[in-house]
N, C-alpha and C positions, 0 to 999 in steps of 0.2 A: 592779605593778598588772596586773589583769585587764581584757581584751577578747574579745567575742564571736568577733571575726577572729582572737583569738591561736590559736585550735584548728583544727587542718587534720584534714581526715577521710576518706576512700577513698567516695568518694562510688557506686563501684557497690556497696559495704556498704551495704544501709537497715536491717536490724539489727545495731544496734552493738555491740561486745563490746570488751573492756579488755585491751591484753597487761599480763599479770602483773607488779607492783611488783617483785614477788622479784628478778623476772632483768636487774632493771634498777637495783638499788639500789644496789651500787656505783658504779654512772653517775652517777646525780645527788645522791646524800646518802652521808656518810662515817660520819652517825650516825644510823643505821637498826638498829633491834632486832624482829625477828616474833617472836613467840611463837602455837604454834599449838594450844590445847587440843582435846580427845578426836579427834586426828587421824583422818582416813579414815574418818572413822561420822557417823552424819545430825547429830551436834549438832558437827559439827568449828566451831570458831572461831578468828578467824586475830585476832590483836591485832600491828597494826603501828605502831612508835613511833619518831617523828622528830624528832631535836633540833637546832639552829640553832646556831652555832659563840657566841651572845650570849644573855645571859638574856631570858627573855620569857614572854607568862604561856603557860598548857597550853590548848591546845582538844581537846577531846572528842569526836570525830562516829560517830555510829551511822548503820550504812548498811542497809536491807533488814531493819528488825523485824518488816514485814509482806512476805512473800516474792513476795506480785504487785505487789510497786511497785520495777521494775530500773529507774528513773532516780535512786533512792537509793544501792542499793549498787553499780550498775555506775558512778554518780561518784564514788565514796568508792576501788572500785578505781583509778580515775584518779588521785583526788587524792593517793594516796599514792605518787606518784610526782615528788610536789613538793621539791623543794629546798628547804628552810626556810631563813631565816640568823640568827632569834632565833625564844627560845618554843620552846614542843612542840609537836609535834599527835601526838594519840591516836586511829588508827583503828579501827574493827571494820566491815571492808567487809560481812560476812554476818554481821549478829545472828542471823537466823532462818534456818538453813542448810535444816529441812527445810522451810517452808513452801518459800525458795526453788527447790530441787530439782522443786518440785508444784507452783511457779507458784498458792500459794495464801496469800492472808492470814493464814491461822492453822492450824495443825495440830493443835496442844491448847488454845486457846485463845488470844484476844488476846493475847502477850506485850508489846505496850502497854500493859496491865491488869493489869502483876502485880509494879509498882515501889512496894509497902504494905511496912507495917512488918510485919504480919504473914508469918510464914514458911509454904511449902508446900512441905515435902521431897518429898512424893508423886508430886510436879507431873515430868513429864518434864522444864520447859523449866525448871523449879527450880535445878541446876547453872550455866546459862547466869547465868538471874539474881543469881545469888551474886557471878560474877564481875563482869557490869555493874554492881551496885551499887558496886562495888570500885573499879572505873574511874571511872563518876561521881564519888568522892570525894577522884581524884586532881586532878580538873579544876578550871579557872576559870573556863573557859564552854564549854557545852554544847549540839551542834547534832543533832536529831535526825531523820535524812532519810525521807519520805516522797511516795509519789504518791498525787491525787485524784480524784476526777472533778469537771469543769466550773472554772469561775471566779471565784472569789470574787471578790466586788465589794461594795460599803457599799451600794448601792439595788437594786433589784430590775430588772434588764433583761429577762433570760429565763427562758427554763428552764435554760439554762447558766451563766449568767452576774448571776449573786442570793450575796444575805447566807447563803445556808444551804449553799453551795459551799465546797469546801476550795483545792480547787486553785490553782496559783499565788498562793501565799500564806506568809506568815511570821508563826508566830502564836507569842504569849506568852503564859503563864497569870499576869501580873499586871504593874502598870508601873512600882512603885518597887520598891528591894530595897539591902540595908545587905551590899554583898560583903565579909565576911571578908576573903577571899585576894588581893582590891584596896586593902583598910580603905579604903573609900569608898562615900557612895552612888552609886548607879544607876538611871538613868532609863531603865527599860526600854524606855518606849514614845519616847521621844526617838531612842533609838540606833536602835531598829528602823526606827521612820518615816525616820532621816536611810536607814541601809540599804536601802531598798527605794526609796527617791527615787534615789541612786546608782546602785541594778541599772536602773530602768526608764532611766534617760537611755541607759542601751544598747540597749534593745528596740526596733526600729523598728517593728514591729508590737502597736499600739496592741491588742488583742487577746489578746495573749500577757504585758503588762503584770502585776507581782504588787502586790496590795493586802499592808497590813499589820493583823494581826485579834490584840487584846490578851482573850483571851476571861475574863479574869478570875477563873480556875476557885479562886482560894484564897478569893474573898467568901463568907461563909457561905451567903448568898444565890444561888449562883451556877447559872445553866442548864446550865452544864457537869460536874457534879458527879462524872460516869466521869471525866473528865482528871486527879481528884483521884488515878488510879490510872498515871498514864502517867508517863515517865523523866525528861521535861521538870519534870512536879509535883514528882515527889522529888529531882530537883537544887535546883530553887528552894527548896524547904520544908526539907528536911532538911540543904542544906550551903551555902543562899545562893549559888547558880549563877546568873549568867544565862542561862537556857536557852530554847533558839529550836526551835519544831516548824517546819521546812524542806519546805513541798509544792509538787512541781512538780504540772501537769494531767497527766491520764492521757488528755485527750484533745485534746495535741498531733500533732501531724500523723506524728512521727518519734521514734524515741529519739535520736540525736543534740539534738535539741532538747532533751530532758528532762535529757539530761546538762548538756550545758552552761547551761545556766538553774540547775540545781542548782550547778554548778562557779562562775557570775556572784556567787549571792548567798553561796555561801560566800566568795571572797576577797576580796567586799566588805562581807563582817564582819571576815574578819582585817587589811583595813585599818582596819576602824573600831578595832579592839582595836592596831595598832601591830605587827602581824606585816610581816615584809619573806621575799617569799620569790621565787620562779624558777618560773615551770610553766610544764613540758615542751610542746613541740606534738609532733604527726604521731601520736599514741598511742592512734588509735582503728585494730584490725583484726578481720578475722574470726578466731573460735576454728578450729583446724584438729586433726584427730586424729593424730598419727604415728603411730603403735602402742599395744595394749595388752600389757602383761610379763608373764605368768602362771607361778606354778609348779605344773607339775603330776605328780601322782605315782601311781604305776601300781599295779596289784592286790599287786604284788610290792612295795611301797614303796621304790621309785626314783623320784628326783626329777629332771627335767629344765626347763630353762627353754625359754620357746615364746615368741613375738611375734608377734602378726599384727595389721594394721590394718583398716578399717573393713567389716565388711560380709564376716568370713570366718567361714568353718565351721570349729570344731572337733572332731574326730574322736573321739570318748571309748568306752571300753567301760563297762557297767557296774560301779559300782565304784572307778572311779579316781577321785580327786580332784583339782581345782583352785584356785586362788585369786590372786587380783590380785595382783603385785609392786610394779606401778609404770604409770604413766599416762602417756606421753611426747608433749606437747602444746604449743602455743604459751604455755601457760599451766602455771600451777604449781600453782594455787591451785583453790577454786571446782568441782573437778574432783570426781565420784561416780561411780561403775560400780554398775548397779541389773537386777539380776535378777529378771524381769517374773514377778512373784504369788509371792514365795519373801523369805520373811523382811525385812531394810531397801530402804530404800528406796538405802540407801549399803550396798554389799555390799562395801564393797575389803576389808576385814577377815575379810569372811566364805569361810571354804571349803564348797566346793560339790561334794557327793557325787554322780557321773552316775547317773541313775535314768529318767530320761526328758529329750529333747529340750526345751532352755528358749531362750529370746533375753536377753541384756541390752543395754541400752541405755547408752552412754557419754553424758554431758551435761555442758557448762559453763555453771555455773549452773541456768537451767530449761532452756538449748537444747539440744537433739540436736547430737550431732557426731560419730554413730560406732554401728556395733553387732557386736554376734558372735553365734554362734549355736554353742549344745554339741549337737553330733548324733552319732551313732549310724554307727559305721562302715558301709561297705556293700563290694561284690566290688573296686571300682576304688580304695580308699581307699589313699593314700599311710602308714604306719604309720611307718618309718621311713628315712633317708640315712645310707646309708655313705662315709666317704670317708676317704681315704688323710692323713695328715700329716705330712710329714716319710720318715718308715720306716713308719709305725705306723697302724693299721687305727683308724675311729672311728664309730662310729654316732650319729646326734642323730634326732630325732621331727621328723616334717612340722611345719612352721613353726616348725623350731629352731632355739636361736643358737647359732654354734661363735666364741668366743675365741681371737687368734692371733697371734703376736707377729711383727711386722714382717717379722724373719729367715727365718720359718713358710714353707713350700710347701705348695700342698696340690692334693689331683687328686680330683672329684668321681667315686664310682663308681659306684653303683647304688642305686636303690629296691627296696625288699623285693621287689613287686609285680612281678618280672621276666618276665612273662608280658603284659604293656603298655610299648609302648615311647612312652619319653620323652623330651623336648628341655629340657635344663639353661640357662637363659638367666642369665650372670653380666652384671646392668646394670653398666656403666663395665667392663669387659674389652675387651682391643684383641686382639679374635677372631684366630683362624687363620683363613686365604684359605681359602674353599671349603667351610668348616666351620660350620654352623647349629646343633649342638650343642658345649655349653662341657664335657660330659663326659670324662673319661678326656685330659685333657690337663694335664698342670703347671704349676701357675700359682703366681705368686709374688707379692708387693706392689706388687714395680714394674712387672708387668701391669696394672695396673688404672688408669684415667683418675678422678683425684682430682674433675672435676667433675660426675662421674655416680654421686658418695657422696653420704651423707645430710650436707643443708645443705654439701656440695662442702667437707666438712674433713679427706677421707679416711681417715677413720675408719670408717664403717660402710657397706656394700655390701648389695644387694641381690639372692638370687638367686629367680628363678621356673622354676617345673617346668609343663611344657607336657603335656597327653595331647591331641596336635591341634595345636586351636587356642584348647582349654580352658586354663585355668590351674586346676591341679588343687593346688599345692603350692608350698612353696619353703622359704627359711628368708635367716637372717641372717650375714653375717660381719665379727664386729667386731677391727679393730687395736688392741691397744694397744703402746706403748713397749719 
């Protein structure tokens, strides 16, 4: 069973973000499969799927089809971090990756609008839908997460809070239906009234309460006749689903609220359906950037890899090219690198020819967590680090990473730029007495202080290059085995 108190949340976060299901699924489910189609490009979709050691039937939930409504898919990131112990669940935390990246409802149109018989190969968001109809027809019932504005209510209180409000709200397009996949009928409007009596006995503020709205869209008759085009219509009509449109208000006070209002009424559908399952608490934090991994390759086609985190310059000449490796974040998922007025909106795929000075912008989800900037060398620029390994001479490019095995020694020597003198700062080095730079001294593994590595696993070390009191450079050095 579900409670509002069961969720604990870092309460100086007021925008709340989800750590990533991925890095946690071995933790709480043994039977967890992601599959993630057209990786790292604006239609990436992640299908996350959970099975319960006992049979039980399949839930469906779509998280974020309209990409300004994050109390859908940022619960849907949560929920999939549930322990099932019978049944499935099937989720798609980001239906709409590019509205959500743009923090927009629709980017080619309604993708609520495009669950017909009729096919539109044409359609950008046409590949997505291929596969959600797919989904849909594995399921038994079907929840489809969105945010609204105001409150729905059966009589007209305000301007908030009236029959023509979506918000907080669980709506059905019709109230009986002959389940297939149950062979039984179903009274849709029974189940849903008893579920929304169940959520609100939790809500102590009478305000935030959800109604239940059966809008009837299959009568021929009916004032809804777009919904005739929406994923809830074609579960019900085309596979005998019971499917639920799930709205929290978009104008609650918090997103914490909107998650867990969404996370309330979902598990108390899966109790009404006979699911038994375990969710996690403490799982709300902020997105954080570690680093972005680039490979970049020079006029000469030589490839090096470079790291640097938020808010640094990259040094390019005309000519050389770059492009994303890898995004190394609190998060796994959710994650795009977008190079502002130059081709997607998700460039991690894309290599980037330097021609003129751009910025991109890192984002989890719609939020910023990060930027870099390709500039244009200038007199002071760091180009490259030489350093010594073992016997052997090696050079890496400012904000490069050098690979080194345990055994490794190694003695920092010089920047190209010998004409500016500089201070080598190795973070977690147990300095020489009287010595402020880390240069021209040998250093080995077991110099280094394992709690001033990244996440203190002593694996990867930090070094920064000083002209001053600037931080003009630096690079990475990672252990392995």
């Amino acid at each position: 069973m579900f409670s509002l108190s069961a969720l604990k949340y870092h309460k100086k976060y007021r925008a709340v973000f989800i750590l990533t299901a991925l890095s946690l699924f071995t933790l709480f489910n043994s039977f967890v499969f992601s599959d993630i189609y057209f990786k790292n490009t604006d239609f990436e979709l992640e299908v996350i799927r959970l099975k319960g050691e006992k049979p039980g039937p399949t839930l469906l939930i779509f998280g974020g089809i309209h990409g300004d409504e994050e109390g859908g898919y940022s619960a849907a990131e949560v929920l999939s971090e549930i322990k099932i112990l019978n049944g499935k669940l099937i989720i798609v935390p980001r239906v709409n990756f590019p509205g959500i990246m743009q923090y927009k409802r629709e980017i080619y149109g309604d993708m609520n609008r495009k669950f017909t018989k009729k096919e539109y190969p044409n359609d950008p968001d046409h590949k997505l839908i291929v596969i959600l109809k797919k989904l849909i027809s594995e399921a038994d019932i079907f929840i489809n997460q969105h945010d609204a504005f105001g409150f729905h209510r059966n009589k007209y209180i305000s301007k908030g809070y009236n029959p023509f409000r979506y918000g907080q709200c669980l709506i059905v397009d019709t109230g009986n239906i002959f389940s297939q996949k149950f062979n039984k009928k179903l009274d849709i409007n029974a189940i849903g009234k008893r579920i929304i009596e169940n959520v609100n006995k939790e809500i102590k503020n009478p305000k935030h309460r959800f109604a239940f709205w059966n809008q009837n869209s299959i009568d021929i008759n009916t004032s809804f006749k777009d919904m005739q085009k929406s994923a809830t219509y074609f579960a019900v009509t085309r596979f005998s689903i019971p499917a639920f449109g799930l709205e929290t208000s978009k104008n609650l006070p918090n997103s914490v609220l909107k998650i867990k209002y969404q996370l309330l009424v979902i598990t108390k559908l899966m109790d009404e359906f006979g699911f038994k399952y375990t969710l996690p608490t403490n799982i709300f934090t902020k997105p954080v950037l570690y680093w972005v991994e680039f490979i970049k390759t020079s006029k000469k086609n030589t490839q090096s890899i470079i790291r640097v985190n938020s808010s640094t310059n990259i040094r390019m000449e005309k000519g050389e090219k770059i492009r994303v490796s890898k995004i190394k974040s609190n998060y796994k998922v959710g994650l795009s690198f977008d190079i502002l007025d130059w081709q997607d909106k998700n460039d991690f795929n894309n290599e980037y020819t330097f021609t003129k000075e751009r910025t991109a912008f890192i984002r989890k989800n719609q939020k910023f967590i990060g930027k870099v900037r390709f500039k244009k060398y200038n007199k002071n620029s760091i180009r490259k680090i030489t350093l010594r390994i073992n016997n052997s001479e090696l050079s890496i490019p400012n904000w490069g990473l050098i690979k080194l095995k345990k055994t490794d020694k190694f003695e920092i020597l010089y920047c190209d730029n010998q004409n500016t003198k500089y201070k080598f700062d190795i973070r977690g080095f147990n300095k020489v007495k009287n010595k402020k730079d880390d240069s021209h001294t040998l250093i080995s593994y077991m110099n280094l202080i394992k709690k001033h590595s990244f996440r203190k696993e002593g694996k990867i070390y930090f070094v920064k290059i000083y002209n001053n009191k600037s931080i003009i450079g630096g690079f990475q050095i990672e252990f392995n085995t």
